[in-house]
C-alpha positions, 0 to 999 in steps of 0.5 A, spaced: 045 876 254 045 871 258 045 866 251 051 868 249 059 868 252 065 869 251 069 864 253 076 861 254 079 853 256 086 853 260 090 848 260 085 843 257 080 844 263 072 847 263 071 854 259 071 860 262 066 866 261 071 871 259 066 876 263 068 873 269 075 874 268 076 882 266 078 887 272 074 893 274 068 895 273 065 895 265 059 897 262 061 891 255 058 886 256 063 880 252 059 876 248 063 873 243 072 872 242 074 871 235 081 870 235 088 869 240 094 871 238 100 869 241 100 875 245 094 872 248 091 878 246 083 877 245 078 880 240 071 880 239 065 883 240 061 887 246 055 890 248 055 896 251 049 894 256 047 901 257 046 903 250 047 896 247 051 899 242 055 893 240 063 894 240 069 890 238 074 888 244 081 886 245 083 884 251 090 884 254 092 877 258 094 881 265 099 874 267 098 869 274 090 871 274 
């Protein structure tokens, strides 16, 4: 997976790889963010890197991370 990442820019800065940001642990591997509402809710696809299974996400902004 390592050709794909889901990425986010903040505040104008570099991308961040969406993976690095999720808390805990998770089997999905983000590979792509389609679409962030005003929420700054995320969604887009994953692979499940036990099955590889590809899966839709959304992911909830957890603020002062």
């Amino acid at each position: 997976f390592d050709d794909a990442h889901a990425a986010i820019w903040r505040g104008g800065g570099a991308a961040a790889d969406l993976n690095d940001l999720v808390a805990g642990t998770t089997p999905l591997y983000l590979l792509t963010a389609m679409n962030i509402d005003d929420a700054g809710e995320i969604v887009g696809f994953a692979v499940d890197t036990r099955s590889g299974e590809v899966h839709a996400f959304r992911a909830t902004p957890v603020h002062g991370r």
